[in-house]
N, C-alpha and C positions, 0 to 999 in steps of 0.2 A: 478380756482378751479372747480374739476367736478362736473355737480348735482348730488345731494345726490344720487340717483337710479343709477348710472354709478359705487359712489365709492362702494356700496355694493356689485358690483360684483368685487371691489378690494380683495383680499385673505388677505390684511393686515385687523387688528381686529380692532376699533374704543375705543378712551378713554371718558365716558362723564364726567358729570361735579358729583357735590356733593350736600349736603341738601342745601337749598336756603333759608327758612324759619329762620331756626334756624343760619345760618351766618348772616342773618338782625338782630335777635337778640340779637346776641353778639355782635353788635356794637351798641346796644340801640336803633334799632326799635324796639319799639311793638306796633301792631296794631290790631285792632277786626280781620281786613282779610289782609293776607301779598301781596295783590293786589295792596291795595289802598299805598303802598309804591313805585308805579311806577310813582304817582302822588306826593306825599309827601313830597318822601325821594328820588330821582332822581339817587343824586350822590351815596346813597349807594346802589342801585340797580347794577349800572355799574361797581362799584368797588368788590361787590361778582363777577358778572360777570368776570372782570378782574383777581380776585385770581385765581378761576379757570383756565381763559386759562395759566396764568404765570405759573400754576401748572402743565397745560401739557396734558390738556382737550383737543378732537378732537372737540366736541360738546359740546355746552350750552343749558341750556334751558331756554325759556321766564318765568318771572316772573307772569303768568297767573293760577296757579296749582288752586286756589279759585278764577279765575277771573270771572266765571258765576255768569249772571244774580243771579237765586237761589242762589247763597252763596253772591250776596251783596246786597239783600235785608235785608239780615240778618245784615248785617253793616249799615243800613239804606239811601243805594243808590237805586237810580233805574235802569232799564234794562238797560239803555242810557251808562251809567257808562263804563259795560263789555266792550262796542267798543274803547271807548278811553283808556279804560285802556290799553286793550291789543295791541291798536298800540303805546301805551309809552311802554308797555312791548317789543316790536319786537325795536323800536328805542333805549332802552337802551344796549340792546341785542348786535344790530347793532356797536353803539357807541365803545362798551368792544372789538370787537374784531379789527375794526378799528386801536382804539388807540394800540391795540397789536403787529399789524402789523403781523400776522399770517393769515392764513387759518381755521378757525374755520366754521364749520356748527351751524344753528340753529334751537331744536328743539321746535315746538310750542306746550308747557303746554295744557295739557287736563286733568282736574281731575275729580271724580266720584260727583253724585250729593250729596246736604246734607242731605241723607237721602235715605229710599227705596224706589225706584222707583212704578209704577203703576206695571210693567210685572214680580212684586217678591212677592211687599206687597198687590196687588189685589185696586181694585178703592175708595173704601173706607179708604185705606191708603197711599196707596205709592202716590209721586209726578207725576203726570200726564204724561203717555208718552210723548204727545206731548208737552208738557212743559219744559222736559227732552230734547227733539230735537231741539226745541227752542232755549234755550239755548246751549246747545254746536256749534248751527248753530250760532248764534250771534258772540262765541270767535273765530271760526275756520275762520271765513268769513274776521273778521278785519287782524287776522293773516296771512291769506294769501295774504290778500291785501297790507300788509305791510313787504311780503315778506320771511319769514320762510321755511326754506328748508324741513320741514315735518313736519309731528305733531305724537305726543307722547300721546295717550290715556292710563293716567295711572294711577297706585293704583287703579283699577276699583276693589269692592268688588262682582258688579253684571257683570256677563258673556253678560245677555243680554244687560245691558247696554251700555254694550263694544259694541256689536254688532251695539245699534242705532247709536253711536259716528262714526261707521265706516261707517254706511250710510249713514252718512252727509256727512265723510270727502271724501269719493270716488267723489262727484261731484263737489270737488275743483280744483282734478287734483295736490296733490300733495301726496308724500310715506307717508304710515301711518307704524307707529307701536303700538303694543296694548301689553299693562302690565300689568299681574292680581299684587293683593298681597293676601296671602295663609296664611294658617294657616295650624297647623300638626294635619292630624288625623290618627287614625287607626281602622282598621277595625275588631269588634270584634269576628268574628270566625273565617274570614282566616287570621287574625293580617296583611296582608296586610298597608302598609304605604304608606299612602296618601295626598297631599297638597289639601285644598278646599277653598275656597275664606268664608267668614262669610255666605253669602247663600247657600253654599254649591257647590260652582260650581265650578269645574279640568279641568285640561287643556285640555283635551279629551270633558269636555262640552263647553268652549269657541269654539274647532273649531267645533261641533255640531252644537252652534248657529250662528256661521259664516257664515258655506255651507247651514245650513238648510230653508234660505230665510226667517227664520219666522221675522225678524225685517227690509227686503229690499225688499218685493214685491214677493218676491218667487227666488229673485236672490242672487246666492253664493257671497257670500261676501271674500272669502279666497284668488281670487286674485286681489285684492286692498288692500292688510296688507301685509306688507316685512318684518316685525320682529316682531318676537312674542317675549314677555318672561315674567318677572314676580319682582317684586320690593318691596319695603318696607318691609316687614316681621318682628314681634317679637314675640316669644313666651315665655309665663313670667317664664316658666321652662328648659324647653329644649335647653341646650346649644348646641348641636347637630343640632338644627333645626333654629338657628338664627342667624342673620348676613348673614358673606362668606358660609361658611354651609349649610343653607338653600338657598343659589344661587344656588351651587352645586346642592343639590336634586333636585332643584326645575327645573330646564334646563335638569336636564336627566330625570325626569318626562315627564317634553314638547316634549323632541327630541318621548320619547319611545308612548305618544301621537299619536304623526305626523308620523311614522313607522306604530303602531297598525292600522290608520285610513285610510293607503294609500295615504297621503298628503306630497306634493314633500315637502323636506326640507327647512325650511324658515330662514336666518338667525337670532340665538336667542339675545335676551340683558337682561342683568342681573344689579341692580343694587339696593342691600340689605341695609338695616339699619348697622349702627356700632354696634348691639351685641343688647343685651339686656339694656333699657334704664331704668334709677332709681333717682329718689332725691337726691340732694345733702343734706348735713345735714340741712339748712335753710331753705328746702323744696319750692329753688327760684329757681334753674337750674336741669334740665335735665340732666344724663349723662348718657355715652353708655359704655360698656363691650370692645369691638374691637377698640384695637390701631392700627395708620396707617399700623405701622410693623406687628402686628396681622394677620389685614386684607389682607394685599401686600403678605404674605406668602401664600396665597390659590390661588393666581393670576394662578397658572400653572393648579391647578386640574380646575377653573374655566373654563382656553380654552381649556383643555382638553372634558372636558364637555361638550363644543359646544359652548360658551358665546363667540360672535363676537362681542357683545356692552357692556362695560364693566363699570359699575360707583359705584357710593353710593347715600344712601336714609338719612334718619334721623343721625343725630347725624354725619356721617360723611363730612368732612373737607377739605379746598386747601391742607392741609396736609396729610391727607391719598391719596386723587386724585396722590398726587405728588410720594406718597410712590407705589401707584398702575402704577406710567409713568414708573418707574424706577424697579419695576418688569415685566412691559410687554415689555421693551425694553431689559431687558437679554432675555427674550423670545424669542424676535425677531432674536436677534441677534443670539441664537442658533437652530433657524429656527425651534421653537416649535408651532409659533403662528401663521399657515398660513391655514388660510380656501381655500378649493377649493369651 
């Protein structure tokens, strides 16, 4: 298999995986942090893993998205924790695609901290910068020790935080990618339509904070990040803005970013919630708006858009993943989905 930085200069487009969280819990994990299930619950770690690739997933992701330090404290572990967890994260990983007998890459989970950081919410609130670098230094370190084909900084709601995550991970020496998740706004006198993270930060200010040196010493950070793009998303009204839709926007947002700023083209990943999510009537389960088939129908405007990594966040399913193989392979097959 080639390292991951070889196949991205492949022209073919990448399938990831789907929610992780919420397929432990439909098979009756629940847990404070969906971490401590790499310990726990082993075999069902592996076997999401499994759906996935059998669904037609090019890439997996480690079961680390809560695996920092700061979010297991909050489950009453200590720092100690994050290292092994995330090397049973990268071995179950491992394990799933083994047993497949495929080629799967894998990506190494990075999620946002629990809470505003020091460089949003100022010293008297936010978590401590370096506490903040601390910790993602901790998960990245085990995961690359144990082998992870890149890491995936994502759902990040702070720009700049994306930025510290990417200063760690640059001195691992392995691809990073970084993924906001957005929210819809508009702008009131030029009604302009805009995605912003909950702090307020576009994909024009991630790569602000990237090149601008302010969180790596004064050094651009933009070429150590191969894929930009943007994930999770729901907004409680806007069906126009959630899900596949809000992929859509949200990568021709990034691409017109990366255009307006001068910044050579980076390949984008997208990979949205199933729709807007709601209570069932017993007010026990979550569900989402966008069916496999739903979703798998956007699949074209999607790589038309520019989406070279292409998956699902919340709520989506081995079953939509499988619905989206099987829309990107008519794609393929009519030679729609080829990056230069």
């Amino acid at each position: 298999m080639k390292p991951f930085l070889e196949r991205l200069a492949d022209p073919l487009p990448l399938l990831f995986d789907g929610g992780f969280g919420s397929e432990l819990f439909a098979r009756g994990v629940r847990l404070t942090n969906s971490a401590l299930a790499n310990e726990a619950y082993p075999e069902d770690v592996v076997a999401v893993h499994r759906s996935y690739i059998e669904a037609g997933a090019d890439v997996i992701e480690t079961n680390t998205f809560v695996g920092s330090p700061l979010h297991l404290q909050m489950a009453g572990r200590d720092a100690a924790a994050a290292d092994q967890l995330a090397r049973l994260a990268t071995a179950h990983a491992k394990a799933a695609v083994e047993q497949s007998g495929r080629e799967v890459y894998i990506a190494g989970s990075i999620g946002p901290s629990p809470g505003a950081i020091e460089a949003d919410g100022g010293k008297d609130f936010g978590i401590a910068n370096e506490a903040v670098r601390e910790a993602h230094k901790r998960v990245m370190g085990a995961l690359a020790e144990t082998g992870v084909d890149f890491f995936t900084i994502e759902t990040m709601f702070s720009a700049k935080e994306a930025a510290m995550a990417v200063d760690v991970a640059r001195g691992l020496g392995l691809p990073v990618a970084v993924s906001l998740t957005y929210k819809y706004t508009k702008h009131r006198k030029t009604g302009q339509e805009i995605y912003r993270t909950d702090w307020g930060h576009s994909a024009a200010d991630l790569l602000d904070f990237l090149a601008n040196g302010e969180f790596s010493d004064g050094d651009d950070l933009l070429g150590h990040v191969h894929l930009l793009g943007l994930n999770c998303g729901a907004e409680p009204q806007l069906v126009e803005h959630t899900g596949m839709p809000y992929a859509i926007f949200g990568i021709r947002q990034l691409h017109q970013a990366m255009r307006e700023k001068g910044v050579a083209l980076k390949r984008a990943m997208a990979y949205p919630n199933a729709g807007m999510p709601r209570l069932d009537k017993d007010r026990q389960t979550t569900l989402y708006s966008q069916t496999p088939e739903e979703m798998a129908s956007h699949i074209p405007a999607l790589l038309a858009a520019g989406a070279y990594l292409i998956g699902g966040c919340c709520g989506t399913t081995p079953a939509h993943i499988r619905a989206f193989r099987t829309a990107l392979d008519e794609q393929l097959a009519q030679g729609r989905a080829v990056f230069v």
